[in-house]
N, C-alpha and C positions, 0 to 999 in steps of 0.2 A: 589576298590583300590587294590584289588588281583590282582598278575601280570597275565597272560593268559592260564597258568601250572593251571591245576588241584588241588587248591590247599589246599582244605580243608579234610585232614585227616581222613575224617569220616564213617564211616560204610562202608567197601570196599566189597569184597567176600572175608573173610577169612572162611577158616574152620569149620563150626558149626556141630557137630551131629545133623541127619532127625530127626525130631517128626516124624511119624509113617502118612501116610494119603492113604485110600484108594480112589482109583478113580472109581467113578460109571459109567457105561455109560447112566446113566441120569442126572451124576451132573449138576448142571447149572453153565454155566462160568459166574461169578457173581464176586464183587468187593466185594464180602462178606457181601454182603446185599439180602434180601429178593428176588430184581429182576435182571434181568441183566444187565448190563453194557447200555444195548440198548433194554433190554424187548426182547431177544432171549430166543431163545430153549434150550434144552439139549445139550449137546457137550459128543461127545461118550469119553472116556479116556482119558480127559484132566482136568477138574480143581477137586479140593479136596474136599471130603464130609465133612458134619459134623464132630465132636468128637462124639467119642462111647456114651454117656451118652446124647446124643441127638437124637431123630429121623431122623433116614438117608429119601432121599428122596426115594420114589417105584422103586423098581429094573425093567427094563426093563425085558420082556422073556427071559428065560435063554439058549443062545447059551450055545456051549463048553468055556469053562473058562481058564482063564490062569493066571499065578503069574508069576510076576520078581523081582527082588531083586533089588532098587537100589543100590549106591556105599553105602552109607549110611546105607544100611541093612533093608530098608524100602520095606513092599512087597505093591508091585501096583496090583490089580487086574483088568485083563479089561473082556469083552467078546468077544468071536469070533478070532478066528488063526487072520483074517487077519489087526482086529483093534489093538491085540498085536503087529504085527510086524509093523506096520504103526505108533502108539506110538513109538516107539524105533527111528524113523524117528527124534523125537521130534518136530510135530507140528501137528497139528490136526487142522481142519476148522469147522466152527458151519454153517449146510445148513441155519436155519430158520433166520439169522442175517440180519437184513436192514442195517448196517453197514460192512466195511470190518476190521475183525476181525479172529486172528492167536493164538492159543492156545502154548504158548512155553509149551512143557511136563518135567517132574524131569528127562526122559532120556537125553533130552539135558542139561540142566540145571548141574545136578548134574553128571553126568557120560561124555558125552565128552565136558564138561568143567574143565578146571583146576581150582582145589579148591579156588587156591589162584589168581584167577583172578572175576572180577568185575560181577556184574551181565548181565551189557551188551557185556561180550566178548559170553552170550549165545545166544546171538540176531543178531551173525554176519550172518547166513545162510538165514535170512528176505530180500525178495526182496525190492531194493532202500532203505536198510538201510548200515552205514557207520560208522565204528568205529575207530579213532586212540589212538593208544597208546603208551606209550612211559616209559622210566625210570624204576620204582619200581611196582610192584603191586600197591600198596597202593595210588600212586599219583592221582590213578584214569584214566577215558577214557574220552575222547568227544565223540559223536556218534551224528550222524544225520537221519531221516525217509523223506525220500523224499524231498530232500534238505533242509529241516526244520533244524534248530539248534536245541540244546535240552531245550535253553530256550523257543523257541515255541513247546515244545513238553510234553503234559500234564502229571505230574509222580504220579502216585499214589500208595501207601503201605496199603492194605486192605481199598481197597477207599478214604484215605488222600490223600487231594493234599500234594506233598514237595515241591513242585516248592515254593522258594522265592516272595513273596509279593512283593520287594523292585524291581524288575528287570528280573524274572522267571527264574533264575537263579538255577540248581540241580547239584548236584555232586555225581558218580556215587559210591565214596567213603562215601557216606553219608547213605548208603546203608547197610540194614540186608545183611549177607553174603549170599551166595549161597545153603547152606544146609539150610538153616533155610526159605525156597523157596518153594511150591510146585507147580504153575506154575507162569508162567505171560503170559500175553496178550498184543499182539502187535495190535494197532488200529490206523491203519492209517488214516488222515482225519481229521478233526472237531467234528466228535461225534456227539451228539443229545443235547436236550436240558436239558438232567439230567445230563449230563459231568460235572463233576464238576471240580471248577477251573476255573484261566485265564489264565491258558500257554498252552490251547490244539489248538493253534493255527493250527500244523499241525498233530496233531495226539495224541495217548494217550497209554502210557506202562502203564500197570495197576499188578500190581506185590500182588501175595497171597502167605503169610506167611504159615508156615503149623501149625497144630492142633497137641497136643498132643496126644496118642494112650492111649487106656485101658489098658494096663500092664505096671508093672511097669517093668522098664530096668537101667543099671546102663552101658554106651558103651563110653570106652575111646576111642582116638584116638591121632597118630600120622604118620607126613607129611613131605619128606625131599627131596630138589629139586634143581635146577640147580642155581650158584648165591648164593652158602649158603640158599637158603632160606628153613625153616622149621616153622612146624605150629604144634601145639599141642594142645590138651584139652580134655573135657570129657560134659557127657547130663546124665543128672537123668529124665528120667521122671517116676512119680509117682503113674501111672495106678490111676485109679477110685476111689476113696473118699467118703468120707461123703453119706454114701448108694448108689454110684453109679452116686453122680450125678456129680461131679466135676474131672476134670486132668487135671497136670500140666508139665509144662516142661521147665527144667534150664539147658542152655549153656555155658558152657566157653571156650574160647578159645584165646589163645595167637600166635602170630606172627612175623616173625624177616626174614630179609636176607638182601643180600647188594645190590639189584637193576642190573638194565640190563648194566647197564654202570657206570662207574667211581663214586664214590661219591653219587649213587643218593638211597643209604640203609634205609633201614628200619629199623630203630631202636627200635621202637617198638609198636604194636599195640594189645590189649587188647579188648576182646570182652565180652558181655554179655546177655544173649536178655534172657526173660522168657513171656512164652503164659500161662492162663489157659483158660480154658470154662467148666460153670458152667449152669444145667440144671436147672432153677428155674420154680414156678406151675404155670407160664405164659408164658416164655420164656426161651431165654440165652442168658447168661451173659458171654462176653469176655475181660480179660485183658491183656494187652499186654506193653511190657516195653522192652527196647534194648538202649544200652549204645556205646559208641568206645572212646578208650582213645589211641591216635596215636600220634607217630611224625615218620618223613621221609626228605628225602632230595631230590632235585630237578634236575630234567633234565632240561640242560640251551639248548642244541643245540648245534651244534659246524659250525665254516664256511669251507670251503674248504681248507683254507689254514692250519685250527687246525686237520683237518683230514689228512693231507700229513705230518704234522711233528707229530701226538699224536697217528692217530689210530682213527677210530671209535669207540672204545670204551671211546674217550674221551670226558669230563661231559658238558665243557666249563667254568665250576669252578674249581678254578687253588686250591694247597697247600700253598698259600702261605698268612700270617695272616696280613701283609701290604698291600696287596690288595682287595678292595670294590668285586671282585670274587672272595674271599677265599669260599669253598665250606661250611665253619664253620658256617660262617654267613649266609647263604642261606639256608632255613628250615622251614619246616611248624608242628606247633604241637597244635594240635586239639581235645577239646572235647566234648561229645555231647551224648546229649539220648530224645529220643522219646517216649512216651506214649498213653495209649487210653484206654477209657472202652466204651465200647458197649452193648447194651441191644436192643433185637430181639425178635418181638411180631410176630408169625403167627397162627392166629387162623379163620378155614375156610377161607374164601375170606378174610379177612383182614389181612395184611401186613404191619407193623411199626418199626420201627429202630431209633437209635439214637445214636451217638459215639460222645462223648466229648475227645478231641485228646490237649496234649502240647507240643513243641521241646521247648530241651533248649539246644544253643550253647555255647561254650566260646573257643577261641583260636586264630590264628597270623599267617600270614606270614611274616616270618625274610628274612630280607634282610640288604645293606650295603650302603651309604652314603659316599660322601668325604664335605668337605668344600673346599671355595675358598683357604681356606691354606693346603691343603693335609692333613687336618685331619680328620677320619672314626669316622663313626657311627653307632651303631647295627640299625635299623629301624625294631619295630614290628608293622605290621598293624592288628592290630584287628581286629575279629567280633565276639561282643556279640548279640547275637540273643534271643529274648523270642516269642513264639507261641503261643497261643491258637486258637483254634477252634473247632465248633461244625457241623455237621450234621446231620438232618433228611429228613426222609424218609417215604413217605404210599401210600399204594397199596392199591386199592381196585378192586378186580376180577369180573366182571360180564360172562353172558352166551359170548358175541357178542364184548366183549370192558374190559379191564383193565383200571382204573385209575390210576395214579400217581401225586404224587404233593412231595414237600420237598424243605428243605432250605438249604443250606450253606454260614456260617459267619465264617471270621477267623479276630482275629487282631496281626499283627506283631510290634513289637518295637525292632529297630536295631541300633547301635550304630559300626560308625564305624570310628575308629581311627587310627594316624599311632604315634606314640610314639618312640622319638630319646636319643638312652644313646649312650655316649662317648668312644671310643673303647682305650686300649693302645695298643703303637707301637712305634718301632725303634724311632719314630717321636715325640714321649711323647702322650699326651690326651689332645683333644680340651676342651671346656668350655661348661656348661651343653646347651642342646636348648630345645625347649617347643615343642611341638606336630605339626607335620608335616600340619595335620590336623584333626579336630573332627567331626563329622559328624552323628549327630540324625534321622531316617527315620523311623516314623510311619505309617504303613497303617492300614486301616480296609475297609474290603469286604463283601457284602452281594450277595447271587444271588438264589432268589426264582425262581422256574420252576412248572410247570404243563404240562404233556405229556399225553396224552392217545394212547392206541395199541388199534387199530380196527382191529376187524377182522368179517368184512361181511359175507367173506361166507368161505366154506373150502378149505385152502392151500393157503389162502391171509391173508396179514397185513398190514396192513398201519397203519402209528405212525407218527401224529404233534404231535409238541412238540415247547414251548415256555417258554425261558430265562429270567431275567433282571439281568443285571450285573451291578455291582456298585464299585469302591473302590476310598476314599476318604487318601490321603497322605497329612502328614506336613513334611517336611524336614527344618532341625535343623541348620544351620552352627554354631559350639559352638564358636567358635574361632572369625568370624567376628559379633555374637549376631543378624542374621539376619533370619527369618523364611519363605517360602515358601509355602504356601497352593494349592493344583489342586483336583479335582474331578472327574471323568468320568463315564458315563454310558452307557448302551444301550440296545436296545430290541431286541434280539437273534431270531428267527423263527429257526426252523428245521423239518426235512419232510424225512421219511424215509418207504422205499417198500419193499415187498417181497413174491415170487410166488412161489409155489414149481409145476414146469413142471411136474416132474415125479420124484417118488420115488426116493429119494439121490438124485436128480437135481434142482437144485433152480435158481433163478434170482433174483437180488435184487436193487433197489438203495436208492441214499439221496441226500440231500439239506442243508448245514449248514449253516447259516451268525456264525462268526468266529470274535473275537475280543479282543485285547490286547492293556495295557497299554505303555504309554513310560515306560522304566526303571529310579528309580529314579536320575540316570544322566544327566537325561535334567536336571537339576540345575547348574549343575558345566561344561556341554562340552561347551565349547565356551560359546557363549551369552545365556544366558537363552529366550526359544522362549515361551512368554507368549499364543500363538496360538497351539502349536503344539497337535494336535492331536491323539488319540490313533490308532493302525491299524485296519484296518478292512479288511473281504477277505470272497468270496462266495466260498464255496468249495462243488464239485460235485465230485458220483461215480458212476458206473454202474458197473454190472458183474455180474455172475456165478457161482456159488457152487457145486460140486458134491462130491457123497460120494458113490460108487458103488464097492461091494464087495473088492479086493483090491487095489482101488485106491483112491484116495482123492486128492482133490485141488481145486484150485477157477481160475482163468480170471478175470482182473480188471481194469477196467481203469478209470480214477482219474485226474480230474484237481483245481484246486485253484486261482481262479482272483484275487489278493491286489483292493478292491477300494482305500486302501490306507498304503500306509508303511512308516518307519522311517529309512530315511539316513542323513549321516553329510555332510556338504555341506562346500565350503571354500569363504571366500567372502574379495572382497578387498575396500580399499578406501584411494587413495594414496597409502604413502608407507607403508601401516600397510592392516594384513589383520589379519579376526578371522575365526574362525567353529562356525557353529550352526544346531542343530538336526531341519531337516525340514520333513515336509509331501509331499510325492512322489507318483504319483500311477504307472501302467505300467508291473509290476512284475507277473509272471504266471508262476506257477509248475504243469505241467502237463506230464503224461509219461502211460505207461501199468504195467500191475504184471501178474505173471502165477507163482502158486506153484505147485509142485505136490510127491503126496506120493504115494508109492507103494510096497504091496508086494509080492516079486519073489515065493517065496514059502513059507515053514517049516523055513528056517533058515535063509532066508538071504531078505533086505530090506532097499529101498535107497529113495533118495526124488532129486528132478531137481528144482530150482527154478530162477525165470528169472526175472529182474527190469530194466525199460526204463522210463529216464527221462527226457525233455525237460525243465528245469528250463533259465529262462532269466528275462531282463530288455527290455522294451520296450522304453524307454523315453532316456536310455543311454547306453553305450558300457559294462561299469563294469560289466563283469560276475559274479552271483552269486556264496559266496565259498561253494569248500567241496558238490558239488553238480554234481557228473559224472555220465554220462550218461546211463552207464551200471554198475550193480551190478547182479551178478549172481553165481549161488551155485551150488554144486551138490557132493552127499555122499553116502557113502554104509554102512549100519547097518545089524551086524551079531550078531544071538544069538544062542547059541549051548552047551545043558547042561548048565553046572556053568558057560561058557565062554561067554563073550560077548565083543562086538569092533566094531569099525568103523574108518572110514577115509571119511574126506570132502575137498573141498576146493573152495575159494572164490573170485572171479577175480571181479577187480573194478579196472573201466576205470578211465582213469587222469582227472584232478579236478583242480582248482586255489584254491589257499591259498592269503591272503590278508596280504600285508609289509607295511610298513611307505611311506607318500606321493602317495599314491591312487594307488600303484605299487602293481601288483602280481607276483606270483611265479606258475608256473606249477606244479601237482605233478602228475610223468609219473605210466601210468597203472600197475596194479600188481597183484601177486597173491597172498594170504597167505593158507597152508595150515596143518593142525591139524588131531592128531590119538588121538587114546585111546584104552584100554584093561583092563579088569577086569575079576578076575574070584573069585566064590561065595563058598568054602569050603562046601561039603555035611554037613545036621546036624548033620551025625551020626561023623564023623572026628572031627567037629567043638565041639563038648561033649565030643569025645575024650580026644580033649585037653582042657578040664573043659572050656569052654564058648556057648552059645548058639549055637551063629552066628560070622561069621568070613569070611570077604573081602580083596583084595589086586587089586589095580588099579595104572594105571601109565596113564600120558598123558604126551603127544609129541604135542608143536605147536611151528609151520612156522620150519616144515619136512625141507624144500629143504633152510631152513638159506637166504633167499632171506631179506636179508635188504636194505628193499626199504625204503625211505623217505616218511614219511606221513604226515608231519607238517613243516612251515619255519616260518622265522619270523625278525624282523626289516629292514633295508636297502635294497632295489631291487641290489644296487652294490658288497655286500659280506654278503648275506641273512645266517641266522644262521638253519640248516637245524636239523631237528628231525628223526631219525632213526626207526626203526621197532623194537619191539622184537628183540633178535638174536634168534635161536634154541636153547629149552630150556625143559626140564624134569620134571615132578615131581610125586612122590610115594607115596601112603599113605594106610596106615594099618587102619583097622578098623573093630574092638572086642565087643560084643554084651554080658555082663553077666545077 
């Protein structure tokens, strides 16, 4: 019942101080569980070790070594000249993966990302991925991975699904900020059969929080940028505890500015996240808790003719308190915090885990009503949200073969209303009205798996792997006293390869069956279709991995068949006609990828990445939205002493956007492009002036102010168009005592 904005306030990318995490080049990119994502290898200086007070994994042979500093103040250690300057690229590739899988690094992440943007604006350099945005920081992004929306796109926070139960539904605002990050993982695809979740329809971001560090630190921080916008706070962490085996670490931080455009400010957003891990005489023990308390206002779009007499810069929400667009009434304020504890058994070949996880939302999006007599109403749409859910996990290692087995159960109860009060005006105040609508949606989920990695002989793997997925939904209508029950299930298979040719050279592929629920609005779009079906899609990949002294990157090519998908269809009989969500098949995403890293020398280092997509419908014309053809990247990474910087940029071919009455909109090709610069104060300066460590960084995005149009919406005859970013700044200091 959320309008199509972005609209839940939650967890954005504000400002957090680093916890401290070192990067091995044997860590395993791992979802923060025992094995990998897909039962891969080591990944050279991409995901995060343990906490000091834990056993790190075995250090590979010790090339020459290197430290950097992120913006944060956090040192990364990698090996080897040329896997430092290839980190700084920020992405990294895992050869031994059966899956295709991208390490995002804290260089991109934290350093040419601007603090106060989302965690997916660090994802825009991903071949056939696609991001808009628009308004305030805070309102959040859309982003897509190879035509996929992000409701088919699996989200996971230290292996938590987030994606919504009710419709797979995430917000990119719902999100730990950006510092509080030490990598994510871009995985394209369907994943295997331990993926957890049912929105990894077309792929799966899987985001790792960071670890607190062994010493203790006390590092404020402040952040002031274009737009009024400024971010402030401070991070205690604790260093080592109770004999050494325990550290923790507490965030705060606050945020404010008035948005890209007219009316659409921040008013304000409050953060809070605290991590420990605790070495106990079997295991460890991780806790983990993060809060957001926001409100903001909204980017409506303006049409052509509000842009010839306002400006682009104008909101489409007018000043005026008589009118259902006064910008007052239009607001979203949201709150929300997340949870988990975890307990991690590795002793010799055995491997078990288990993370009991809760979200709890509460908040509204405001908006404005008239009545048949021109009288307004504030409308707030609720959504109270409760969570739980559990995971487990066990590995058991042999000479020739790995097992795996674990479960994943979550149950949601959501509650979603729209609530009408009476506004006064010139006009007086209407008469009270009852609830727009109410609306109960419970699900529960089970989906046990068993995978095993073979591995016959040496420099091969092969990995089946097998699913069952289940979630059972009631939906509530409170208001007509009427109840809905559906079920669905199904038996997942997955099949996944991989060769290694030659040293750094690999070959890999896989196999997924893939499958997702309707969203709980088959109850209310048009007729409820007691037949309809969940989607289902076989998704295949083949490609290549190298990693040879200074180069890095993969070859990929990637397709997705629908046996079957969910569109609304319009149906007449006489003179009345309705919608109803039907099952369709026809539909195929299928394109190439080529990334590649490289370092020039000593100082300097850039990455080329390339994305071709042929996404369509075969049974009918409607082109798929938000699904263009080309997305492609290409950037230069300089480090030299304290200084460091780069410059990228990102061309993405035109796309349809989808309006009212089966009408689309073109959105023409474009560029956007992004700097950054920091430099790290020596520590003898930095003691100088009584603090340890001491940083200054600025970033610069869309350099050349090209505001292009990334979004439309209502009417195909005066469609209400979404602007880009304008060119925008922002600085931020950052003190280590």
């Amino acid at each position: 019942m959320f309008s199509t904005e972005q609209v839940r306030p939650v967890l954005g990318a504000s400002l957090l101080l680093a916890c401290g995490v070192v990067l091995a080049p044997t860590a395993m990119a791992t979802d923060n569980d025992h094995t990998n994502t897909n039962g891969t290898a080591p990944i050279a200086a991409a995901a995060p070790a343990a906490a000091a007070p834990v056993p790190a994994a075995p250090a590979a042979p010790a090339a020459s070594s290197a430290a950097v500093s992120t913006t944060t103040l956090d040192n990364v250690t990698v090996t080897g000249q040329a896997d430092y300057l290839k980190m700084l690229t920020g992405q990294a590739q895992i050869p031994e993966s059966t899956r295709t899988q991208t390490t995002v690094t804290q260089a991109q992440i934290q350093d040419a990302t601007a603090p106060v943007q989302d965690f997916a604006a660090a994802l825009t350099n991903q071949p056939n991925f696609v991001r808009s945005h628009t308004g305030s920081n805070d309102s959040g992004s859309t982003y897509r991975l190879r035509g996929f929306d992000q409701n088919h796109l699996g989200l996971l926070i230290d292996g938590i699904p987030v994606n919504s139960s009710d419709d797979g539904s995430v917000y990119t605002n719902d999100i730990t900020n950006n510092y509080a990050i030490s990598s994510i993982d871009v995985m394209p695809g369907a994943g295997s059969a331990s993926t957890m979740g049912l929105s990894n329809f077309g792929g799966t971001i899987a985001i790792h929080t960071k670890d607190p560090q062994p010493d203790f630190y006390i590092q404020p921080y402040l952040g002031v940028g274009s737009f009024h916008a400024k971010q402030y706070g401070a991070q205690i962490n604790t260093g080592s505890f109770l004999d050494d085996s325990t550290s923790a670490i507490l965030s705060l931080s606050a945020r404010d500015g008035d948005g890209y455009y007219d009316h659409t400010n921040t008013k304000y957003r409050n953060d809070a996240t605290f991590k420990s891990i605790s070495k106990l005489p079997l295991g460890k023990l991780t806790l983990y808790f993060h809060s957001t308390d926001q409100s903001y206002n909204y980017y409506r779009g303006i049409s052509d003719a509000e842009k010839a007499q306002y400006g682009k810069r104008y909101n489409g929400y007018n000043e005026n308190p008589d009118s259902i667009e006064y910008f007052g009434y239009n607001y979203n304020k949201f709150y929300n915090n997340r949870t988990y504890i975890k307990y991690e058994i590795n002793r010799n070949n055995i491997h078990v885990s288990n993370q009991l996880y809760y979200y709890y939302a509460r908040g509204y999006g405001a908006s404005a009503t008239s009545s048949n007599n021109n009288e307004l109403y504030q409308v707030k749409s609720r959504h109270n949200e409760d969570r739980v859910g559990n995971i487990f996990r066990f590995a058991y290692d042999m000479k020739y073969a790995t097992f795996r087995t674990g479960v994943y159960w979550s149950y949601q109860d959501t509650l979603h209303r729209a609530d009408r009060t009476p506004i006064e005006t010139k006009q007086g105040k209407g008469p009270p009205l009852g609830p727009e609508y109410s609306e109960t949606v419970k699900n529960s989920t089970e989906q046990p798996y068993v995978e095993v990695e073979i591995r016959p002989f040496k420099h091969f793997t092969i990995t089946p792997g097998l699913k069952y997925a289940r979630i059972d939904r009631d939906f509530y209508n409170n208001l007509a006293g009427t109840h809905q029950a559906v079920s669905y299930n199904r038996l997942l298979p997955s099949l996944g390869l991989n060769y290694q040719l030659l040293e750094g050279w690999n070959v890999y592929g896989n196999y997924t069956r893939s499958f997702k629920p309707p969203g709980y609005n088959q109850f209310y779009s048009g007729r409820f279709n007691t037949n309809l079906a969940p989607e289902e899609a076989d998704s295949y990949e083949v490609g290549t991995i190298w990693d040879k002294g200074p180069w890095s990157g993969r070859l990929t090519l990637f397709e997705t068949h629908y046996l079957s998908y969910i569109r609304s269809e319009s149906f007449g009989k006489g003179s009345t006609s309705y919608s109803q969500l039907v099952n369709a098949g026809g539909r195929v995403n299928q394109g190439v990828e080529l990334e590649n890293s490289y370092a020039f020398n000593g100082w300097l280092s850039g990455f080329a990445n390339i994305g071709y997509l042929n996404a369509y419908y075969s049974d009918h014309a409607q082109p798929p939205e938000q699904s263009p053809r080309n997305t492609d990247a290409l950037g230069l990474r300089v480090k030299y002493k304290g200084w460091s910087g780069g410059i990228s940029g990102q061309y993405v071919s035109s796309y349809y956007v989808g309006l009212y009455d089966n009408q689309f909109y073109k959105i023409k090709d474009h560029v956007e492009t992004k700097a950054y610069a920091k430099y790290d104060f020596p520590d003898a300066m930095a003691k100088n002036m009584g603090v340890k460590k001491m940083s200054v960084s600025v970033n610069l995005d869309n350099l050349l102010n090209n505001q292009y149009v990334v979004d439309a919406g209502q009417g195909p005859d005066n469609p209400r168009k979404k602007y880009a970013e304008p060119f925008n700044v922002f600085a931020g200091l950052y003190v280590r005592f």
